[in-house]
C-alpha positions in Angstrom: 0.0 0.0 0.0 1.4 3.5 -1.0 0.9 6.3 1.5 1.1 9.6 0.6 1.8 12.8 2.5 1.1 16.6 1.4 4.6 18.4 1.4 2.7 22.0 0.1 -1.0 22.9 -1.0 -0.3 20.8 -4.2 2.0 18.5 -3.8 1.7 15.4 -2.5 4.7 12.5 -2.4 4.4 9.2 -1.2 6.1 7.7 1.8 8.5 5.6 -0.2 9.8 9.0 -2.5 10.6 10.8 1.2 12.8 7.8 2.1 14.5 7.5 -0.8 15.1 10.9 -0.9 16.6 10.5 2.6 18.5 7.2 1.9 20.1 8.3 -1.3 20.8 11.9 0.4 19.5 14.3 -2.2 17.2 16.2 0.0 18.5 19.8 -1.6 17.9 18.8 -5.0 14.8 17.2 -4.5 13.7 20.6 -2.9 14.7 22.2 -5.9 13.0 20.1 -8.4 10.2 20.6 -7.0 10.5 24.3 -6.7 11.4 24.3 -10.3 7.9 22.2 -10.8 5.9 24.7 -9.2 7.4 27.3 -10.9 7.6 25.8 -14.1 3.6 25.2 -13.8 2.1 27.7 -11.5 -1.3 27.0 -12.7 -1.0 22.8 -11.4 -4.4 22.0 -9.3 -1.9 19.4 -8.3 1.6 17.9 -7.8 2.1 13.9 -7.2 5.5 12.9 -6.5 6.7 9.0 -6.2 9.2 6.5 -7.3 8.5 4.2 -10.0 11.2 0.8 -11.1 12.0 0.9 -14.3 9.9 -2.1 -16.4 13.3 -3.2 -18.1 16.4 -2.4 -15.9 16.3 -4.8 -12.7 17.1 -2.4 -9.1 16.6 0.9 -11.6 14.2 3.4 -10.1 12.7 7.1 -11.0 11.6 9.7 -9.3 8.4 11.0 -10.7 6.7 14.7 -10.9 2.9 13.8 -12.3 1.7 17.5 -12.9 -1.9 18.0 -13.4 -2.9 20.7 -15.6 -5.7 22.1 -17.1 -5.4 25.5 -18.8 -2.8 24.9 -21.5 -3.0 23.8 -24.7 -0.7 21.3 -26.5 1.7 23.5 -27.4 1.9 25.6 -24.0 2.4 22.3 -22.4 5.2 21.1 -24.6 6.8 24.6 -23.9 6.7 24.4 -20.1 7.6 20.4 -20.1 10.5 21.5 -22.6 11.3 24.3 -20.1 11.1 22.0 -16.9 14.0 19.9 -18.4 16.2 22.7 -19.5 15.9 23.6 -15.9 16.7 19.9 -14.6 19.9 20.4 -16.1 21.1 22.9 -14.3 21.5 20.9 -10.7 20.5 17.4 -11.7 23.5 15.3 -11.2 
């Protein structure tokens, strides 16, 4: 069973994405990832953070940002999701 705790007003991460946070000691940059998120889509009604195995590669895992948002079309989307990586790439190691 996957618990989930609210972090802000619209965000919420699961249980298991705070301790792996914690285990694999990347509290700052997961703070900042989500920052970016936020920032990236201010108009999000919500935020859902947790960690997902990868289907293919056996112990690989992801963190995961599942934005839900309303107000943009396709092409506002693809510039904000294009935006959200550029910003990634700036602290994600």
């Amino acid at each position: 069973m996957i618990t989930e705790r609210t972090v802000t007003r619209r965000i919420t991460e699961s249980d298991e994405l705070a301790a792996f946070v914690v285990r694999a000691g990347i509290g700052g940059v997961w703070a900042r990832v989500l920052e970016l998120t936020q920032r990236t889509f201010p108009s999000a009604r919500s935020i859902r953070a947790y960690v997902e195995d990868d289907a293919d590669i056996a112990g690989q895992r992801y963190l995961i940002c599942d934005v839900e948002v309303s107000d943009l079309d396709s092409s506002q989307g693809a510039d904000a999701w294009e935006a959200w990586h550029r910003g990634l790439s700036g602290f994600v190691p």
